[in-house]
N, C-alpha and C positions, 0 to 999 in steps of 0.2 A: 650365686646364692643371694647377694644383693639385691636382683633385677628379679628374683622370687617374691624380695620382699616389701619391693618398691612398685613391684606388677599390682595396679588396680587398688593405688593406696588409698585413693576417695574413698572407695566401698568397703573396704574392709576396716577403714576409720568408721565411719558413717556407721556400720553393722556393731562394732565394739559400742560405739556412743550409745547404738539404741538398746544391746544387750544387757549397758550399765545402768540405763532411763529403767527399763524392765524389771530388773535386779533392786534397784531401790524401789520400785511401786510398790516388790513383791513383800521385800523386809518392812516398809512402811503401813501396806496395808493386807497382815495377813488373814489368812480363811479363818472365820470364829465360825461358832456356832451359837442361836440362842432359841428361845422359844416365844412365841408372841402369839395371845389371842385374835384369831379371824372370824368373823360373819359368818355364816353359812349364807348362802344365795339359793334359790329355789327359782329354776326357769321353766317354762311350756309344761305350766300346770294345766292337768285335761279341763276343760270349762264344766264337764257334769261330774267333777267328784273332789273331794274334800280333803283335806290332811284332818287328822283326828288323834286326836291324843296329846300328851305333850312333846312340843315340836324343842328341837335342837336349833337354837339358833345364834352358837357361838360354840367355834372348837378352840385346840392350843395345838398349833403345829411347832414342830423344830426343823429349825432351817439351818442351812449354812449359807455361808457367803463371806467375801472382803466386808472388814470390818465398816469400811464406808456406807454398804448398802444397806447392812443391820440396823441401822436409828431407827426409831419411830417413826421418822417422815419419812421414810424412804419406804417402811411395811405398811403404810396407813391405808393403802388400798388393795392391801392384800386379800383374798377371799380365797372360801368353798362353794364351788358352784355345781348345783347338783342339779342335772338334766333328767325333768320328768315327763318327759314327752312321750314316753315309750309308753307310760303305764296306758293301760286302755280298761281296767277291772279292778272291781275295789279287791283290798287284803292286803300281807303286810309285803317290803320291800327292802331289801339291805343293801346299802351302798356303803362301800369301801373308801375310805378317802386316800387317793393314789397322786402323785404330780399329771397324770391327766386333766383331773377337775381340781387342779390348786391353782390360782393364780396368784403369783408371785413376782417380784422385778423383776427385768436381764440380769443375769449375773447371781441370785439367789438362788438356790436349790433345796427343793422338799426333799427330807430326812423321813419324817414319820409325822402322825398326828393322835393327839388323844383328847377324845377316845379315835379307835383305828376305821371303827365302822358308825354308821346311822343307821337304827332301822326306823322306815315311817309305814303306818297305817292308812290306807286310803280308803274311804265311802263314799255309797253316792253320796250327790248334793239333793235334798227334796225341801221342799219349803209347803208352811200349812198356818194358817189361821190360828192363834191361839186369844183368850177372852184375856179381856184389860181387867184387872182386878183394883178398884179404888181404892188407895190408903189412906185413912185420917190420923191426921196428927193430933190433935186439942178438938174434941166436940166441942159443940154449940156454948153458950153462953147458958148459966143456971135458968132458969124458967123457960127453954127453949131447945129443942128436940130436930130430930133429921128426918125428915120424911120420905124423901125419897135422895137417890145419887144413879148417875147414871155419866156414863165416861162414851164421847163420839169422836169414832168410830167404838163400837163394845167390844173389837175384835180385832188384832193386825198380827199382816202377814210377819214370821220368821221364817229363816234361811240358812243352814247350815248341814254339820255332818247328820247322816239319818239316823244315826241310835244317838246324837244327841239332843235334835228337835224332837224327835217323838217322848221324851223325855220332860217336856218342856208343858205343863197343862197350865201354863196361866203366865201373864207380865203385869208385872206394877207399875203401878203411876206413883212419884214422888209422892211424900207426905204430904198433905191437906190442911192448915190450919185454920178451923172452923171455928176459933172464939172469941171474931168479931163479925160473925157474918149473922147479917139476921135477912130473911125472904129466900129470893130464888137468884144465887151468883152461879153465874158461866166463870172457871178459871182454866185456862193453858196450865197445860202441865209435861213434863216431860215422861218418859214412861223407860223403864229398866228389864230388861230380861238376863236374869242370874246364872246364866251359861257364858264362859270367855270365847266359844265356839259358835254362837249362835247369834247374830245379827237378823236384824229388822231390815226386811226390800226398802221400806219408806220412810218419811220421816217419821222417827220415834216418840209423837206427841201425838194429845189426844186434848178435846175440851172434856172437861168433867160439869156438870149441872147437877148444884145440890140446890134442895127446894128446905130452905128451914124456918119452922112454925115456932110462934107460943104456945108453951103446953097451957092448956085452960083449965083451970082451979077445978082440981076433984079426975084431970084426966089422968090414965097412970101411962 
């Protein structure tokens, strides 16, 4: 019975040390659970088509794991990565968010998320010319008038989803304040298009050329 108990006493010490190393990790640091907001990620987006709509771009998953891996720093590069390489045609598309596309620590495990699914919209991409439309801020100075305005290039390209540039019949140029100009001023200006969807190919500036006169006694 002795020579049972003395048989291979290294390893069976050795084996108890580490079962009680284990044992306390396990009491010290047990499985929680919490919820933490992640990114959404969007990869191999097709080059000829668009997301349209409003896009999801944060969920709240609940995870478990040892309470160690739960902090903040430990979730901070948590994500949803949503692979769109498949799409090939515009319409809509529902993704599920599963612990396939969750990334998470070692040692963290996806529970669920909410919401559970995304759906996004796809369209083509088309781009088209629309007209620069001039805006003044303060006319001319009293006895003196605008004759002409005229904005170069009169016209630049957008780029975006296609029911939302065709959508699009004109971009502004920042306010103009004309009342200390007298003759013919070139000003830089930058220029705005009122869609969040809709981007300018080039740079978003244009010269504007206002030509401004005295009005001559008795002209109306």
């Amino acid at each position: 019975m002795m020579s049972f108990i003395t048989k291979n006493l290294g390893w069976k010490l050795l084996s108890l040390a580490l079962a009680s190393l284990l044992w306390i990790a396990l009491v010290r640091d047990p499985e929680l659970a919490t919820t933490v907001a992640v990114p959404v990620l969007y990869r191999g987006m097709p080059s000829d088509l668009e997301l349209s709509g409003e896009l999801v771009d944060r969920v709240r998953l609940e995870v478990r794991g040892p309470a160690s891996l739960l902090t903040p720093e430990k979730l901070a590069d948590a994500a949803v990565i949503l692979d769109l390489g498949e799409i090939d045609h515009p319409g809509d598309r529902t993704y599920t968010i599963q612990s396939s596309n969750v990334s998470l620590p070692i040692g963290v495990t996806f529970s669920r998320a909410m919401p559970a699914q995304i759906r996004l919209h796809f369209e083509r991409r088309i781009s088209r010319l629309v007209p620069v439309r001039v805006r003044i801020a303060n006319p001319p100075p009293d006895g003196y008038r605008i004759v002409s305005q005229r904005a170069d290039p009169e016209a630049l390209s957008v780029v975006g989803p296609q029911s939302n540039v065709e959508q699009v019949s004109f971009v502004d140029t920042d306010s103009i304040d004309l009342s200390d100009v007298y003759g013919t001023v070139q000003i830089p200006v930058n220029v705005f298009v009122d869609d969040p969807q809709v981007r300018f190919e080039g740079p978003p500036q244009v010269v504007v050329t206002v030509v401004v006169e005295r009005v001559e006694t008795g002209q109306q």
